[in-house]
Backbone of each chain as ProteinMPNN parsed JSONL, in Angstrom:
{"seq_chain_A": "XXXXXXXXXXXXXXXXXXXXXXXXXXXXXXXXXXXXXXXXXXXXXXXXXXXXXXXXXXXXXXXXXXXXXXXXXXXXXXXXXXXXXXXXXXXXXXXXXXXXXXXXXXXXXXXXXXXXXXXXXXXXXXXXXXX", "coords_chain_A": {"N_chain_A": [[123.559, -9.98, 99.217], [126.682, -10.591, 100.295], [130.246, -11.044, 100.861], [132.546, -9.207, 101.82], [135.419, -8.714, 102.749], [138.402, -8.701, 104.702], [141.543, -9.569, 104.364], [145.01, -10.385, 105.866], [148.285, -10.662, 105.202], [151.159, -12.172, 105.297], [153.093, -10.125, 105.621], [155.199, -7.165, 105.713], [155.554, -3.963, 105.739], [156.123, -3.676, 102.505], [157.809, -3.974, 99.6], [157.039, -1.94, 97.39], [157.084, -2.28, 94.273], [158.003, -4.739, 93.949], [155.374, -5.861, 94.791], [154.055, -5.26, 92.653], [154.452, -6.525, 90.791], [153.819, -9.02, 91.537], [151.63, -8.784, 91.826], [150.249, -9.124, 89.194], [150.932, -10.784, 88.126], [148.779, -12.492, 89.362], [146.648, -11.344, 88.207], [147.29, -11.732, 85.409], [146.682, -14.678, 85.704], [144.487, -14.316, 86.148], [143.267, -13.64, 83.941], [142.708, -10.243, 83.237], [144.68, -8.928, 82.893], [145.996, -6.772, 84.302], [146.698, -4.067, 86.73], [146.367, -1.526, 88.613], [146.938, 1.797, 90.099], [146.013, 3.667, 93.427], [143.274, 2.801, 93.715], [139.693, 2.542, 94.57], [137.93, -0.01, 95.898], [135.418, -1.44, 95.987], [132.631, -2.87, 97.358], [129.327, -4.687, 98.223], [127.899, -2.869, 100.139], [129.826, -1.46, 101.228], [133.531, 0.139, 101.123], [136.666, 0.772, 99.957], [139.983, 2.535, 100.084], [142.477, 1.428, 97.635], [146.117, 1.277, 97.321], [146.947, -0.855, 95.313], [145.516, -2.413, 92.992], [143.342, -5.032, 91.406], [141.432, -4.476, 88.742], [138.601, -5.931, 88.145], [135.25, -7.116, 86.984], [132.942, -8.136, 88.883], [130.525, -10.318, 90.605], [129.466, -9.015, 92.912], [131.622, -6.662, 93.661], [134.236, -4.849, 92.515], [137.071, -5.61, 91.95], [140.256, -6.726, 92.878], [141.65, -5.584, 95.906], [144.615, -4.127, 96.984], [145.934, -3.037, 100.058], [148.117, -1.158, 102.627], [148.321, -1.046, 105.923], [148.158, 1.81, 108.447], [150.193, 0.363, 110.158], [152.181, -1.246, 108.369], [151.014, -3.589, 107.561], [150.217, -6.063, 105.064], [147.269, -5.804, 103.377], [144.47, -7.349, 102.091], [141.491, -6.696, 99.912], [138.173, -7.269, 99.062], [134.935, -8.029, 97.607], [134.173, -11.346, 97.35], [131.874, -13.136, 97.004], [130.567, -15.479, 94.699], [133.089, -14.612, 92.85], [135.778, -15.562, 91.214], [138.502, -16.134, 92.918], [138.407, -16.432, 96.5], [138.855, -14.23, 98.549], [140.844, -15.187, 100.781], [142.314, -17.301, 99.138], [142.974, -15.537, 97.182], [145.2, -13.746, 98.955], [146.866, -16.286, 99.895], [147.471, -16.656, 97.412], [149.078, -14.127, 96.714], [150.947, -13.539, 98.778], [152.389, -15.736, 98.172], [153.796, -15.259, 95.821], [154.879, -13.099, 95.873], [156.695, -13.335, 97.874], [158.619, -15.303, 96.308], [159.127, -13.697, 94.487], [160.85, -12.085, 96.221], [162.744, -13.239, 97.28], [163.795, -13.912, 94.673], [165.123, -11.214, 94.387], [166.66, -10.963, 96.858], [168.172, -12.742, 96.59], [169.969, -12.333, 94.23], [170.82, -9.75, 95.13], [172.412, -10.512, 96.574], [174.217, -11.754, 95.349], [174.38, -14.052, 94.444], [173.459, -16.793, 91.282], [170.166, -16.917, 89.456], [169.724, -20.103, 89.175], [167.488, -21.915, 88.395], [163.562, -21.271, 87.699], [160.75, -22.025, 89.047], [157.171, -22.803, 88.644], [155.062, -24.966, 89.876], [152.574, -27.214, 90.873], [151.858, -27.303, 93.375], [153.85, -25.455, 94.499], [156.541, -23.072, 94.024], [159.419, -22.843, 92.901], [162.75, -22.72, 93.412], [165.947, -22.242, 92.284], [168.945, -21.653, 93.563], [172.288, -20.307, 93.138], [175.537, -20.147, 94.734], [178.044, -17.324, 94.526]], "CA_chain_A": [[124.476, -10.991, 99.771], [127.464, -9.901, 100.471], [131.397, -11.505, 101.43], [132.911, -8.571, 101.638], [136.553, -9.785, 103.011], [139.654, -8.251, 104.495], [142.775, -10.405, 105.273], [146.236, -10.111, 106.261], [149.281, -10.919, 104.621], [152.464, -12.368, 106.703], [154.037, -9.411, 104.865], [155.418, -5.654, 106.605], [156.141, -2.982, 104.547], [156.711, -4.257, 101.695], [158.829, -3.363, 98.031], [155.969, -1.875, 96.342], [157.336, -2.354, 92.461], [157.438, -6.531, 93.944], [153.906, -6.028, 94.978], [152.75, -4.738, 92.339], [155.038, -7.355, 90.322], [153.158, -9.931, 92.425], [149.759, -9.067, 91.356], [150.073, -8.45, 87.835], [151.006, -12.436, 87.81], [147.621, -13.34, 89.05], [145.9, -10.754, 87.102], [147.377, -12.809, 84.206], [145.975, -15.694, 85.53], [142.617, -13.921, 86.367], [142.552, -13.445, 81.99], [142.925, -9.373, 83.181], [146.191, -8.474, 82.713], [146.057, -5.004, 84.408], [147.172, -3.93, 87.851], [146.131, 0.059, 88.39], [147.197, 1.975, 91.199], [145.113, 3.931, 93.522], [141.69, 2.489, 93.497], [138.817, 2.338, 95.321], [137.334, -1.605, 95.928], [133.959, -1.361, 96.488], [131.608, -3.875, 97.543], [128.105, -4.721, 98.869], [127.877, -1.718, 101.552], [131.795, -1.425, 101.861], [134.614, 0.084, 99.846], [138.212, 0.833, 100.331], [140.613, 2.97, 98.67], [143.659, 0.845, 98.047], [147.113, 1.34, 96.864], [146.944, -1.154, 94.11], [144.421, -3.234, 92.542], [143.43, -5.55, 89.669], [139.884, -4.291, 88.679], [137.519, -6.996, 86.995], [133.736, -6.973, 86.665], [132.613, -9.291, 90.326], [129.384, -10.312, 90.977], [128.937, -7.56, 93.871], [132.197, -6.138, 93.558], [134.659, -4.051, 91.321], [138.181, -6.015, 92.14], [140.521, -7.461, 94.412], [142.658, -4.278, 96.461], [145.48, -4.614, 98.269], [146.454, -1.671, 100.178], [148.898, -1.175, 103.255], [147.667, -0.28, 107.1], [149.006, 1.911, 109.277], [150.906, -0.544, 110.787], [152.81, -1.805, 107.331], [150.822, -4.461, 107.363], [149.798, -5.443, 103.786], [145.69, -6.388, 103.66], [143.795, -7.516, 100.515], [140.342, -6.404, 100.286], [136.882, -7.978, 98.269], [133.585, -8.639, 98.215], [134.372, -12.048, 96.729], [130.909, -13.856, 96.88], [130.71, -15.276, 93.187], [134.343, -14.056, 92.874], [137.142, -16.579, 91.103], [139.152, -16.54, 94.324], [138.148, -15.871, 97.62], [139.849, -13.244, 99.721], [142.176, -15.94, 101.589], [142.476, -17.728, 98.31], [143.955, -14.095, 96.927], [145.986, -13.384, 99.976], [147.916, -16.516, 99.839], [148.472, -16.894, 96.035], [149.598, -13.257, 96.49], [152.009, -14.288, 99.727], [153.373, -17.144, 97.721], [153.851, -14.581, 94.378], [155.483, -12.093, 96.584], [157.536, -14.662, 98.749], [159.327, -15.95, 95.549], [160.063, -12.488, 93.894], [161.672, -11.575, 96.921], [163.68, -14.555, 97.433], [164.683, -13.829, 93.738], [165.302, -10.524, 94.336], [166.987, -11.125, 97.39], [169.715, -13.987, 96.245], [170.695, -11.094, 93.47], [171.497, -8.967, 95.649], [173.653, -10.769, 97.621], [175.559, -12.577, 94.023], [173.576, -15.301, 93.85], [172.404, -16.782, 90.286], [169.153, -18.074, 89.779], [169.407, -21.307, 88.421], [166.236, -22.546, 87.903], [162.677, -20.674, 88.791], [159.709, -22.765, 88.102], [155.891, -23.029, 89.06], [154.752, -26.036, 89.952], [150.765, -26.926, 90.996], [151.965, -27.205, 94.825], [155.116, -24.361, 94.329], [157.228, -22.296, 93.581], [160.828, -23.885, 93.323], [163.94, -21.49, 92.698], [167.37, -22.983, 92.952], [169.989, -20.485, 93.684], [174.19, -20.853, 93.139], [176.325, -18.984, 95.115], [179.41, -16.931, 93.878]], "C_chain_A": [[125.895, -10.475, 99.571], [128.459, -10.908, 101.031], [132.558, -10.188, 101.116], [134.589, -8.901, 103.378], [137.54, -9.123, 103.134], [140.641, -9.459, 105.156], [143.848, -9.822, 105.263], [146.82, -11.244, 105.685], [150.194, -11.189, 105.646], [153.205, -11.182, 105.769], [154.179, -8.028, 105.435], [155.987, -4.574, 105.82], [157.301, -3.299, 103.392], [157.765, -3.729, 100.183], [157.276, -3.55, 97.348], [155.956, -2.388, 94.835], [157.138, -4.428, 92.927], [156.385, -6.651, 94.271], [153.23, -5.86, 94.058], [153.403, -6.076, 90.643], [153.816, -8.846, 90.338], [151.856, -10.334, 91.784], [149.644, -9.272, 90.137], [150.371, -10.312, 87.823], [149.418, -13.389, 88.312], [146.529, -12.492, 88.969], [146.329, -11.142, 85.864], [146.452, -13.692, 84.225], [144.438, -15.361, 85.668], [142.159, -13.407, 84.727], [142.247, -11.862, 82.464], [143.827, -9.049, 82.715], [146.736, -6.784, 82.958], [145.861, -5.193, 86.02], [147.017, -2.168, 88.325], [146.494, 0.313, 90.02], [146.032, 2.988, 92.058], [143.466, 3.913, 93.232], [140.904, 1.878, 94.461], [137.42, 0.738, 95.031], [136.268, -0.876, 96.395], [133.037, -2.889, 96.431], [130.572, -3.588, 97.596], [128.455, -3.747, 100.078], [128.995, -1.689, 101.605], [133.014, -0.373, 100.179], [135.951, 0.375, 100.86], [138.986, 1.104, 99.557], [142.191, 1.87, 98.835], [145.055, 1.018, 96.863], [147.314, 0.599, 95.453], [145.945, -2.274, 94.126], [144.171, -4.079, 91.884], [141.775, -5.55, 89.579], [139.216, -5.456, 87.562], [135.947, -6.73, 87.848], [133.623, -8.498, 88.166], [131.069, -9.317, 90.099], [128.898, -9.552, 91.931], [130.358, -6.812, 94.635], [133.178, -5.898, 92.37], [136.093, -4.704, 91.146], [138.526, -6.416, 93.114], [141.472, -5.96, 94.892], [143.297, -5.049, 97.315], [145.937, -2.904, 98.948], [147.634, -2.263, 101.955], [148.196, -0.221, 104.636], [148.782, 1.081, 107.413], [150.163, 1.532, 109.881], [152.422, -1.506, 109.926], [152.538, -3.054, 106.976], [150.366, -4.238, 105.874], [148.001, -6.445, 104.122], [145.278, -6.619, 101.765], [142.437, -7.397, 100.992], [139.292, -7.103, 98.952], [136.157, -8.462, 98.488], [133.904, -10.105, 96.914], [133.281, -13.663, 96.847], [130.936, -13.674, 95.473], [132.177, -15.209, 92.628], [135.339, -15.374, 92.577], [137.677, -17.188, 92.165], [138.647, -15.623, 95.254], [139.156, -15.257, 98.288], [141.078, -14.127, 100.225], [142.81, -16.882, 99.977], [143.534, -16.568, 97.697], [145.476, -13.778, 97.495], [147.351, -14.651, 99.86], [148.577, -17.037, 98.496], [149.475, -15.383, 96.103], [150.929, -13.006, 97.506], [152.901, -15.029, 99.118], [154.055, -15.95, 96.404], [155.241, -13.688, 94.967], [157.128, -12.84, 97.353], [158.686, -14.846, 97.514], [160.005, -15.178, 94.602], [160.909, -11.854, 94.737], [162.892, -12.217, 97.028], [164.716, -14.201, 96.223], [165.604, -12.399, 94.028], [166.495, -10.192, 95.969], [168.676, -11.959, 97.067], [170.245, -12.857, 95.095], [171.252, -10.146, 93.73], [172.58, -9.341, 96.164], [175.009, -11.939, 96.618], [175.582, -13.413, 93.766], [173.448, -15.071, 92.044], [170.993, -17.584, 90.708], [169.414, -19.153, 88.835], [168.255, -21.518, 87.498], [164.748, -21.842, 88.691], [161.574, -21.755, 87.937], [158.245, -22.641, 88.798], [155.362, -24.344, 88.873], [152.816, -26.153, 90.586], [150.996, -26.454, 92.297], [152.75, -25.971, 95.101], [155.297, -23.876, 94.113], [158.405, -22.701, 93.495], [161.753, -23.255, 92.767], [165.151, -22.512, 93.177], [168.557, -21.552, 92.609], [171.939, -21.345, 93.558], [174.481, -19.6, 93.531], [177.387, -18.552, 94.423], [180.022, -17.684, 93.925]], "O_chain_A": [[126.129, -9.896, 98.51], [127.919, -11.773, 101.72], [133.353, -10.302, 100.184], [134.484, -9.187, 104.571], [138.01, -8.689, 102.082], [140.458, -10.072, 106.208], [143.901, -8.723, 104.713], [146.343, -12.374, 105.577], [150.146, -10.618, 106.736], [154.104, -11.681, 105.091], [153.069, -7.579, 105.717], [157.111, -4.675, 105.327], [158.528, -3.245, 103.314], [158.466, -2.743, 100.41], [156.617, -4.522, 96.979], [154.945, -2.837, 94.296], [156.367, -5.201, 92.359], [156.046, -7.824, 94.117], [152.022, -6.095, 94.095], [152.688, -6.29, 89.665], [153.234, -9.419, 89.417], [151.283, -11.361, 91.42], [148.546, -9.785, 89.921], [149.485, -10.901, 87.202], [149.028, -14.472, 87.874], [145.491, -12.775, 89.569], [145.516, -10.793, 85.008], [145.575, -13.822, 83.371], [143.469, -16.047, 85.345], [141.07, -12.942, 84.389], [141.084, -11.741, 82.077], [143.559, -8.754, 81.55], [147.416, -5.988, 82.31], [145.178, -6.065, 86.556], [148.137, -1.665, 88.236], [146.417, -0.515, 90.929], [145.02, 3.171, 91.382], [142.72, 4.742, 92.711], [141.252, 0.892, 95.111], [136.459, 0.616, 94.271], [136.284, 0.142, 97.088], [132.939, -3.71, 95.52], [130.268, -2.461, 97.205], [129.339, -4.038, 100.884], [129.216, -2.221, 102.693], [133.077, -0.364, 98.95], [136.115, 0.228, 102.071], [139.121, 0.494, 98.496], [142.798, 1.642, 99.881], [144.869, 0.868, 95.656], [147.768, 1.239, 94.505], [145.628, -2.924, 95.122], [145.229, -4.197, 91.266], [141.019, -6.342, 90.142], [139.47, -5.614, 86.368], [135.708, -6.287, 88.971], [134.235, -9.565, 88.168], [130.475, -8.432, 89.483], [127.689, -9.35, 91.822], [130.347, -6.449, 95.811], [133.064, -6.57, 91.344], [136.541, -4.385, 90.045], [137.842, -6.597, 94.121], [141.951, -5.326, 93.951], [143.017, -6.015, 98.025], [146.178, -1.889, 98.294], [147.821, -3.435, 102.282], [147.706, 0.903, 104.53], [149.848, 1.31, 106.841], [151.075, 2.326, 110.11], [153.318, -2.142, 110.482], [153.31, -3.736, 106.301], [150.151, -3.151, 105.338], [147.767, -7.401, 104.86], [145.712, -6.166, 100.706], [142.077, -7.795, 102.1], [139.852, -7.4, 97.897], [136.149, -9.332, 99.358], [133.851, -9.85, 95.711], [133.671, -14.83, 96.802], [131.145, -12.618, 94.877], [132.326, -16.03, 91.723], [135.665, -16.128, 93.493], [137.524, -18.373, 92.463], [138.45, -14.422, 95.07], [140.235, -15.787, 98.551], [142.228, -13.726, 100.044], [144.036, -16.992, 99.968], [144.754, -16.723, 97.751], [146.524, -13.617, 96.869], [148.527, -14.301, 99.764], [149.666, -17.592, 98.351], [150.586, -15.456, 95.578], [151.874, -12.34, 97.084], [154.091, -15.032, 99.434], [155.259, -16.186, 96.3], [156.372, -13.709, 94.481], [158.324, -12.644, 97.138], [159.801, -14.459, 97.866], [161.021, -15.507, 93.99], [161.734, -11.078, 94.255], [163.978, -11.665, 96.851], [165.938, -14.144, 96.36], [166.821, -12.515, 93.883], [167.073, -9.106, 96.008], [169.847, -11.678, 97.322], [171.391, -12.556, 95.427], [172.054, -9.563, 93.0], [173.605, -8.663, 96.24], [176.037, -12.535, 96.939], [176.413, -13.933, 93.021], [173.37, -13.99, 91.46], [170.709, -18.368, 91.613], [169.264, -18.93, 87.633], [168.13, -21.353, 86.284], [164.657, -21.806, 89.918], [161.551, -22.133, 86.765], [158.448, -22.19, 89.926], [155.224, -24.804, 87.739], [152.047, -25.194, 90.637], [150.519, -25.361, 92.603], [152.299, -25.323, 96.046], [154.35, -23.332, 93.544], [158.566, -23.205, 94.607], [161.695, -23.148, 91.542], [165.212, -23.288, 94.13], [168.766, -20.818, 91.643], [172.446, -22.436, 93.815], [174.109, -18.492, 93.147], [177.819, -19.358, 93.599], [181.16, -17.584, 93.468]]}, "seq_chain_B": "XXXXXXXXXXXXXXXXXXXXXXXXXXXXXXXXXXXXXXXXXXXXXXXXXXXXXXXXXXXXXXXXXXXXX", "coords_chain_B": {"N_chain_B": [[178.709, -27.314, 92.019], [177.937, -25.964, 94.644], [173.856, -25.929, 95.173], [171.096, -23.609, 96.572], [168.026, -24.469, 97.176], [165.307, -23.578, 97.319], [161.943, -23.494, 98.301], [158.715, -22.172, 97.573], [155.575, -22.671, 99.142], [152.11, -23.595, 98.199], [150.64, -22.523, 100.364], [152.016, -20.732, 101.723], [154.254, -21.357, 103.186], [158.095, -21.891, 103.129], [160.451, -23.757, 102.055], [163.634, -24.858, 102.533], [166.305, -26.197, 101.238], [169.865, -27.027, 100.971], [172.477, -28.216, 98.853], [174.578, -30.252, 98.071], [176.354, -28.832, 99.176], [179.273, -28.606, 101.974], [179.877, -28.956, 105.457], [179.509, -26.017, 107.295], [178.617, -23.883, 105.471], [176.137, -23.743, 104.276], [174.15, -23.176, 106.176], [175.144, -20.466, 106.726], [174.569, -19.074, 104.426], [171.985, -19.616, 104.284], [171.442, -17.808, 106.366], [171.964, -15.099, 105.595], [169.85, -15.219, 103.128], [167.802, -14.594, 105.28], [168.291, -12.146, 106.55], [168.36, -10.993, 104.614], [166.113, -11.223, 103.303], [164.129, -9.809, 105.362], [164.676, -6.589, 104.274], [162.545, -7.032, 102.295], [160.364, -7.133, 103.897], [159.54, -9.731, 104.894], [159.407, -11.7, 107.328], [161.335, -14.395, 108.507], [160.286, -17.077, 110.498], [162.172, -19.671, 111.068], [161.115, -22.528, 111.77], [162.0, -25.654, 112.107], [164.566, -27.673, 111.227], [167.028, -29.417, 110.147], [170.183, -31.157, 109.795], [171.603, -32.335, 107.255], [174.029, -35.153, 106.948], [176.531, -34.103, 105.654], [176.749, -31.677, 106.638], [178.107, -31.867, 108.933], [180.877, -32.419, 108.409], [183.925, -31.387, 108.989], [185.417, -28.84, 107.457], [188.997, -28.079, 106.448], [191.57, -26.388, 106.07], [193.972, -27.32, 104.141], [197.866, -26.73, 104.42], [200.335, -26.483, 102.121], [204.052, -27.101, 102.879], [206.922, -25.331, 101.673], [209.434, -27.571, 101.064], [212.852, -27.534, 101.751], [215.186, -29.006, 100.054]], "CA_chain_B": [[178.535, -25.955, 92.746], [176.572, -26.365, 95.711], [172.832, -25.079, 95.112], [170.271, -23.419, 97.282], [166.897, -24.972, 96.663], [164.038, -22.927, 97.727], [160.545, -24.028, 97.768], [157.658, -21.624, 97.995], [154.36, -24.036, 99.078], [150.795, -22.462, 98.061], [150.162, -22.117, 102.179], [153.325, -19.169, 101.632], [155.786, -21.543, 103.96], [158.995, -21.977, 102.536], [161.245, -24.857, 102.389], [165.025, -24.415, 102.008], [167.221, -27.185, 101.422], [171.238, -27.195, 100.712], [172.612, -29.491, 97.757], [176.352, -30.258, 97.539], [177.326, -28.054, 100.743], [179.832, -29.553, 103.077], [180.201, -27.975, 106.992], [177.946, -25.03, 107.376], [178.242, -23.311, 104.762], [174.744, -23.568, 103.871], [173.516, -22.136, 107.073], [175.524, -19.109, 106.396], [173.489, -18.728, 103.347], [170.445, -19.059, 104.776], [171.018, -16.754, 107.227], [172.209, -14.199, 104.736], [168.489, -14.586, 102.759], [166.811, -14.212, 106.026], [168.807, -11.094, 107.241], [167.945, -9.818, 103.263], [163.977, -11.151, 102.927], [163.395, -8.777, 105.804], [164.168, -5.928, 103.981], [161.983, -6.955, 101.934], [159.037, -7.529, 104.515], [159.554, -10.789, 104.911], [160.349, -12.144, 108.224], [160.711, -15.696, 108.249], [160.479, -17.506, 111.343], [162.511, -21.317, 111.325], [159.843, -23.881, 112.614], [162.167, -27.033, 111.849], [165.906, -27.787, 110.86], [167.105, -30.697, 109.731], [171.48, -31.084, 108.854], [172.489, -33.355, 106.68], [174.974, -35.561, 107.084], [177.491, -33.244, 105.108], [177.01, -30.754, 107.483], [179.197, -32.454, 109.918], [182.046, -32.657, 107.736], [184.808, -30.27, 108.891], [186.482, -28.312, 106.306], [189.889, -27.72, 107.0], [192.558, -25.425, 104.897], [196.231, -27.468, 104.097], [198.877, -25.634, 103.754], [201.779, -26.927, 101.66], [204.897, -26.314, 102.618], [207.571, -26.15, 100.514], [210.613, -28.438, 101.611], [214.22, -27.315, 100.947], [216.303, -29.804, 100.212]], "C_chain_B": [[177.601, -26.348, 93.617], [175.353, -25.228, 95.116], [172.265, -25.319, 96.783], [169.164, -23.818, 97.051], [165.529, -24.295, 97.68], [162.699, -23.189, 97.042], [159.34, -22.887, 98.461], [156.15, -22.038, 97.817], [153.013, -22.967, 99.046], [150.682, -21.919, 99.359], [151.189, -20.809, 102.162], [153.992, -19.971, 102.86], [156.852, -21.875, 102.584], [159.946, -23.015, 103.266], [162.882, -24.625, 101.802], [165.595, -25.609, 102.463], [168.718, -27.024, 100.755], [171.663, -28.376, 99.996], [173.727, -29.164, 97.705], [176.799, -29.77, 98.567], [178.055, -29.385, 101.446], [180.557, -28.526, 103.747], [178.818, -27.054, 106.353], [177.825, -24.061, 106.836], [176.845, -22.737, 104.118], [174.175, -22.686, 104.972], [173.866, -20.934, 106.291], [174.799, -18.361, 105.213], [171.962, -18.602, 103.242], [169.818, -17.999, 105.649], [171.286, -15.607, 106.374], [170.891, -13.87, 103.821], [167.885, -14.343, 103.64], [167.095, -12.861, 106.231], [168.311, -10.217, 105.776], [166.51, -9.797, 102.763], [163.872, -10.052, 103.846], [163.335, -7.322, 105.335], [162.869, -6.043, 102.884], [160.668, -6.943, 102.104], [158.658, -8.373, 105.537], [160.06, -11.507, 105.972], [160.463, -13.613, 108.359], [161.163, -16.536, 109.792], [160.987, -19.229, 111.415], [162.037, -22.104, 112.261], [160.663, -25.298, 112.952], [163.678, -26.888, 111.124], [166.675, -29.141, 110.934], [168.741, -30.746, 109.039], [171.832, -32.516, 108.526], [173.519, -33.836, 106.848], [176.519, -34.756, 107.105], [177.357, -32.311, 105.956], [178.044, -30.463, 108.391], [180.46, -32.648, 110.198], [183.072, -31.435, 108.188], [185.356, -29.731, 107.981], [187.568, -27.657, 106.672], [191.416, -27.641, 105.349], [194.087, -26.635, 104.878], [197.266, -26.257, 102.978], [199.928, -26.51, 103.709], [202.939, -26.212, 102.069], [206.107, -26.93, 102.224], [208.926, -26.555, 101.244], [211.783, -28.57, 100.987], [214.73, -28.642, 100.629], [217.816, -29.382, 99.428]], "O_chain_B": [[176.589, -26.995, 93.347], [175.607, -24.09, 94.723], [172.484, -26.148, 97.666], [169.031, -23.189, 96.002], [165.051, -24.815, 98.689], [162.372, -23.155, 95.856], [159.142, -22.808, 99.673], [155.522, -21.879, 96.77], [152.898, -21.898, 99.645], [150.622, -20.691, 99.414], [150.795, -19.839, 102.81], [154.365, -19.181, 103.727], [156.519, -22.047, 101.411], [160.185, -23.155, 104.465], [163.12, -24.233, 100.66], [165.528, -26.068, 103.604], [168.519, -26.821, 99.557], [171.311, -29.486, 100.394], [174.097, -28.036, 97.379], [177.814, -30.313, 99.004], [177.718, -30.567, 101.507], [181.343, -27.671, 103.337], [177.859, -27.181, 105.591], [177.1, -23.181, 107.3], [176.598, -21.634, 103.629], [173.762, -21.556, 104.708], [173.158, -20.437, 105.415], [174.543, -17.157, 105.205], [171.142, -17.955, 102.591], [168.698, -17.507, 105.787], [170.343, -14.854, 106.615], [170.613, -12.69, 103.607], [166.952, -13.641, 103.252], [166.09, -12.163, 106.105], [167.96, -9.038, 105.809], [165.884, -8.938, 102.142], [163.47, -9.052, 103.251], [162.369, -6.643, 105.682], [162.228, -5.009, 102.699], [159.831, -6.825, 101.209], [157.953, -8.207, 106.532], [161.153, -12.037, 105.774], [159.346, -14.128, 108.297], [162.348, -16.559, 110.124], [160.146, -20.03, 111.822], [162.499, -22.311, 113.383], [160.238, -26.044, 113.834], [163.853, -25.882, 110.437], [166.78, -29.767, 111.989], [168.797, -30.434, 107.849], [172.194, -33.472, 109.212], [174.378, -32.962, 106.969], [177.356, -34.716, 108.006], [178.521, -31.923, 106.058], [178.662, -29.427, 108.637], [181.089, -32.883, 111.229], [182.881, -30.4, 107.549], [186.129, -30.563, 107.508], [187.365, -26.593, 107.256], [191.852, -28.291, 104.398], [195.037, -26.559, 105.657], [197.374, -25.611, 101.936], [200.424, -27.146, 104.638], [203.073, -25.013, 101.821], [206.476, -28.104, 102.245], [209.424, -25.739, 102.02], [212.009, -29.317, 100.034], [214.349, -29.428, 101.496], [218.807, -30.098, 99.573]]}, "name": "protein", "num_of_chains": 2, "seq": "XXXXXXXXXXXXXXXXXXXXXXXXXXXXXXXXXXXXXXXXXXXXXXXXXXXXXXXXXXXXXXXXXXXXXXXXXXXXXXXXXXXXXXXXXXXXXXXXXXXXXXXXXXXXXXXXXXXXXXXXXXXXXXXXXXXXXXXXXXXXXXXXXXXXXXXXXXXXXXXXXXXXXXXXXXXXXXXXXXXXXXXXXXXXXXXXXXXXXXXX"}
């Protein structure tokens, strides 16, 4: 049995060090706490080498991968039958993760502070002040 | 100080609201993270826009001047 699972990210060539930022926050919450680069997801009949990873023990796979097409799209890959979070489950905690380090990383550049960053059940909620 | 209030919703939309601004200042700030999320990837397409009252408000410079007598 097999859910072996690629999705798409609203995300285009992205800032790798915030991707890999990204994950490592829900490889916390996945009780891993490890983010490795180059690694090959493997599933039921499937694998995929991918740019970065967070390897845990699956019921018929080795982790979740995210890697980057051709195209700069970013994809997350897993056979996530059994699996904590499902593939789209992954994709948009890792959208929302990504989304909100950019934002931070974004308003800093341009001389913003951050105020306030918080996690909420529904959120993410940053408050920015301009110069 | 006027804040920016950014909300990032599990679905990955984002909600941006302006606190304290008056005129359009706030735009200008929003367009300034959009024009800077994309390097980061991030293109964000505005579905919905909504100005507050304060928006409306002109802001306009006086200039004192000073009066011999």
């Amino acid at each position: 049995m097999s859910h072996w699972t690629v999705a798409r990210l609203k995300i285009r060539n992205p800032d790798i060090q915030l991707l890999k930022q990204a994950l490592m926050a829900i490889a916390k919450e996945l009780g891993v706490n490890e983010v490795v680069e180059n690694f090959e997801v493997i599933g039921w009949g499937a694998r995929q080498r991918c740019q970065l990873a967070i390897p845990m023990n699956l019921p018929y796979g080795n982790g979740y991968g995210v890697y980057i097409d051709e195209n700069g799209e970013v994809k997350v890959v897993v056979d996530d039958h059994g699996a904590p979070l499902t593939a789209e489950e992954f994709a948009a905690k890792l959208q929302q993760y990504y989304t909100a380090l950019a934002v931070v990383a974004a308003a800093q550049q341009l001389g913003f502070s951050v105020q306030q960053l918080q996690q909420t059940k529904d959120a993410v909620l940053i408050d920015l002040m301009t110069p | 100080m006027p804040i920016t209030r950014i909300v990032v919703k599990n679905d990955g939309t984002v909600q941006v609201e302006g606190i304290g601004y008056v005129g359009g200042q706030c735009l200008k700030v929003l367009q300034q993270l959009i024009e800077t999320l994309r390097k980061y990837g991030i293109n964000i397409n505005i579905e919905q826009q909504q100005l507050k009252p304060e928006a409306y408000i002109e802001t306009t410079q006086v200039q004192h001047e000073a009066v011999e007598q």
